[in-house]
C-alpha positions in Angstrom: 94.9 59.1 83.3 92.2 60.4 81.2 89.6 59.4 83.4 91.5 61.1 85.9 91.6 64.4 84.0 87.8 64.4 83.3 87.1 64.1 86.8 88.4 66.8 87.8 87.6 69.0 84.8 83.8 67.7 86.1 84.9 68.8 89.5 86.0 71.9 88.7 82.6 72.5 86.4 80.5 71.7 89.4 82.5 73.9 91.6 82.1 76.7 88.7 78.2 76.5 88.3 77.9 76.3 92.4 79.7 79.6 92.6 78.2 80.9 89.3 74.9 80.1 91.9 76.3 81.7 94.7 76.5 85.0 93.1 73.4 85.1 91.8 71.6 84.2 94.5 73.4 86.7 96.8 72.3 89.3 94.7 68.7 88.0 94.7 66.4 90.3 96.5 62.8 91.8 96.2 62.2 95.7 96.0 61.1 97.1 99.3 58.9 100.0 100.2 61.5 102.8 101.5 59.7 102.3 104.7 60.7 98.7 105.0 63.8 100.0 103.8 64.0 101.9 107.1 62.6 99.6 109.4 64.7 96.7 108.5 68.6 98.6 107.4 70.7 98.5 110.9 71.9 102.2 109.6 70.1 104.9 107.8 71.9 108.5 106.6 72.3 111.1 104.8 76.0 111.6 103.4 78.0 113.1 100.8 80.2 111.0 99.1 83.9 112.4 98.9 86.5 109.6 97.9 86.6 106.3 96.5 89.5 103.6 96.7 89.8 100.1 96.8 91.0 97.8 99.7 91.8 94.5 101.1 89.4 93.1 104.5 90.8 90.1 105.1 91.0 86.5 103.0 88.4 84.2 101.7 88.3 80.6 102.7 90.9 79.8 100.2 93.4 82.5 101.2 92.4 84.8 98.5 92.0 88.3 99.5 89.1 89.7 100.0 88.3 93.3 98.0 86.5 96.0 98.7 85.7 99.6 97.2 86.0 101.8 100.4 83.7 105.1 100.1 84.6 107.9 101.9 81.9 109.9 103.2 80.6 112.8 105.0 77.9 112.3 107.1 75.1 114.9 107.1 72.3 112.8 109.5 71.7 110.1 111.0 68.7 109.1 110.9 68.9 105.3 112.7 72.3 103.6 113.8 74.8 104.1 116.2 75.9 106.7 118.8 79.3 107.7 116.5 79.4 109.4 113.0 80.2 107.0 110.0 83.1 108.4 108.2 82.7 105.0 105.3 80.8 102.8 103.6 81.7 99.5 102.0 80.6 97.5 99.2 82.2 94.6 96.8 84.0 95.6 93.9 81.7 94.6 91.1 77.8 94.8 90.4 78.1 90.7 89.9 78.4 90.2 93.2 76.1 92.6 94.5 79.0 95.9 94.4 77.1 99.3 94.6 78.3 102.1 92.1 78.0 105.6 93.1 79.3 108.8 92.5 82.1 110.3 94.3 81.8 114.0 93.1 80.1 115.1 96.4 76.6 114.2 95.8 74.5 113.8 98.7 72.9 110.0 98.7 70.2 108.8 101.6 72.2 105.0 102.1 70.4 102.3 104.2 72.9 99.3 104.9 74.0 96.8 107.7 76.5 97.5 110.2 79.1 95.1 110.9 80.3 93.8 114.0 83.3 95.7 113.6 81.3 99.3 113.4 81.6 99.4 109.7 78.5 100.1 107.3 78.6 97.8 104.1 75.6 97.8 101.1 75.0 96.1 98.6 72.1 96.6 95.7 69.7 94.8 97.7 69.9 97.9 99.9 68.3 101.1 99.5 70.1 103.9 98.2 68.8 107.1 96.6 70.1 110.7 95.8 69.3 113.0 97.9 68.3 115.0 95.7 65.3 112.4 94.4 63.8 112.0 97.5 60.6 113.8 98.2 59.5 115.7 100.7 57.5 113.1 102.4 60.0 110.5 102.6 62.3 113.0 104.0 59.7 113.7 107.0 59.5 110.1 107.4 62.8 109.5 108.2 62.7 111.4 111.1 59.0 111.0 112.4 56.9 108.6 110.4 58.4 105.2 109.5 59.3 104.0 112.7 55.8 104.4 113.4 55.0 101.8 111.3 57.8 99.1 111.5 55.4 96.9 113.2 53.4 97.0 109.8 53.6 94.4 107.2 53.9 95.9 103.5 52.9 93.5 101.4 53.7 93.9 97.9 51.3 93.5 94.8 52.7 91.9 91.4 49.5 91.4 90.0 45.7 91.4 90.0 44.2 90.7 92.3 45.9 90.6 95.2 44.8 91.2 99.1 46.3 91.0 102.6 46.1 88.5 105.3 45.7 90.8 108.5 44.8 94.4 109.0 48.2 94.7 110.2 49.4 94.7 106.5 49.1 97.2 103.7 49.1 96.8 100.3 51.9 98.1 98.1 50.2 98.8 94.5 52.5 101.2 93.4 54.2 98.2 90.4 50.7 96.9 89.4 49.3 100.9 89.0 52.6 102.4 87.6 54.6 99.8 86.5 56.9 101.0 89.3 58.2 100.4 92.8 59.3 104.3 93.1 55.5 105.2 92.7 52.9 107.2 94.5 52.9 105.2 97.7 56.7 105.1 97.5 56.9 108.7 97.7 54.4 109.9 99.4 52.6 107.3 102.0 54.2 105.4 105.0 52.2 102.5 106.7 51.3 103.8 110.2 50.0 100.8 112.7 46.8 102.5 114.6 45.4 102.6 118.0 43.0 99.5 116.6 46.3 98.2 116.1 45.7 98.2 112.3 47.6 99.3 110.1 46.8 102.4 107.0 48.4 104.7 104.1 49.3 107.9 105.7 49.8 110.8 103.4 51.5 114.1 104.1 53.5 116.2 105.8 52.0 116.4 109.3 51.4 113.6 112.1 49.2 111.2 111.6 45.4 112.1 112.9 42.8 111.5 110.6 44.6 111.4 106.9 44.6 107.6 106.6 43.2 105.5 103.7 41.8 102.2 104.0 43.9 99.7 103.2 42.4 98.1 99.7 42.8 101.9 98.8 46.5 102.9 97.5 
């Protein structure tokens, strides 16, 4: 009997730490460049956020249910998805399994996430979701003209010194090694345009791309 018991108190440990794995793993992700951001999120807006409630999509492999906060939105622009408006946006209920907490007071966020097969958008923190409000004037023109330009570029993150790329079709993203942040100067302000060469450079400002690149080893 007792060995019985401690098997399955070992089963249930191992069945614990696996899920305890799970989780963390799911919410696992590197920080990307608002331009891979763009290039990689099935769905892209602008939206104010107007409600808030929580609901039930189906059940899990053990006939659990499945929760969901359900936020209702208003969508402003679209700036990459589907032909009709998105009138929500779904995440999981809790930060600990990757959940995204926003405010429902009718602030304006710019949401990237992944549509569903069902036509519904879902994000989680791995996704890239700013106010409105924090976004500067560059990224704003990018969204419409800029990034998609570049979505054949590679932005290759730097951690620390030194650090290069592999192809001209790459820039380097030095925004956490110069400012200790990955909402930094190129973040803001530069997009990675691929070139006739079919390289690839930092564009800064506010007009088309003609001659306002930097090279690449130059953030």
């Amino acid at each position: 009997m007792t060995w019985t018991a401690n098997s399955c108190f070992v089963t249930l440990a191992i069945l614990f730490l696996w899920r305890v794995e799970e989780i963390a793993e799911a919410c696992s992700c590197s920080p990307a460049h608002p331009q891979q951001a763009f290039c990689s999120s099935d769905v892209v807006i602008r939206a104010k956020l107007v409600g808030e409630q929580e609901v039930e999509v189906g059940n899990d492999i053990y006939g659990n249910p499945i929760k969901r906060i359900k936020y209702e939105i208003k969508q402003i622009k679209m700036f990459k998805g589907p032909s009709q408006d998105i009138d929500a946006i779904y995440t999981a209920p809790t930060s600990a399994v990757c959940g995204v907490t926003l405010e429902t007071n009718g602030k304006e966020y710019l949401i990237a996430g992944k549509l569903e097969a069902d036509g519904t958008m879902h994000v989680t923190l791995c996704d890239f979701i700013l106010p409105w409000d924090d976004t500067s004037a560059t990224q704003r023109k990018s969204l419409t003209q800029r990034y998609e330009m570049g979505c054949d570029c590679k932005i290759t993150r730097c951690t620390s010194i030194p650090c290069m790329i592999t192809s001209p079709a790459e820039c380097l993203w030095l925004d956490w090694v110069m400012e200790k942040s990955v909402n930094g100067q190129q973040a803001k302000h530069y997009a990675c345009i691929k070139r006739s060469d079919d390289s690839c450079a930092w564009y800064r400002g506010s007009a088309p791309p003609k001659r306002d690149f930097l090279d690449i080893e130059d953030p």
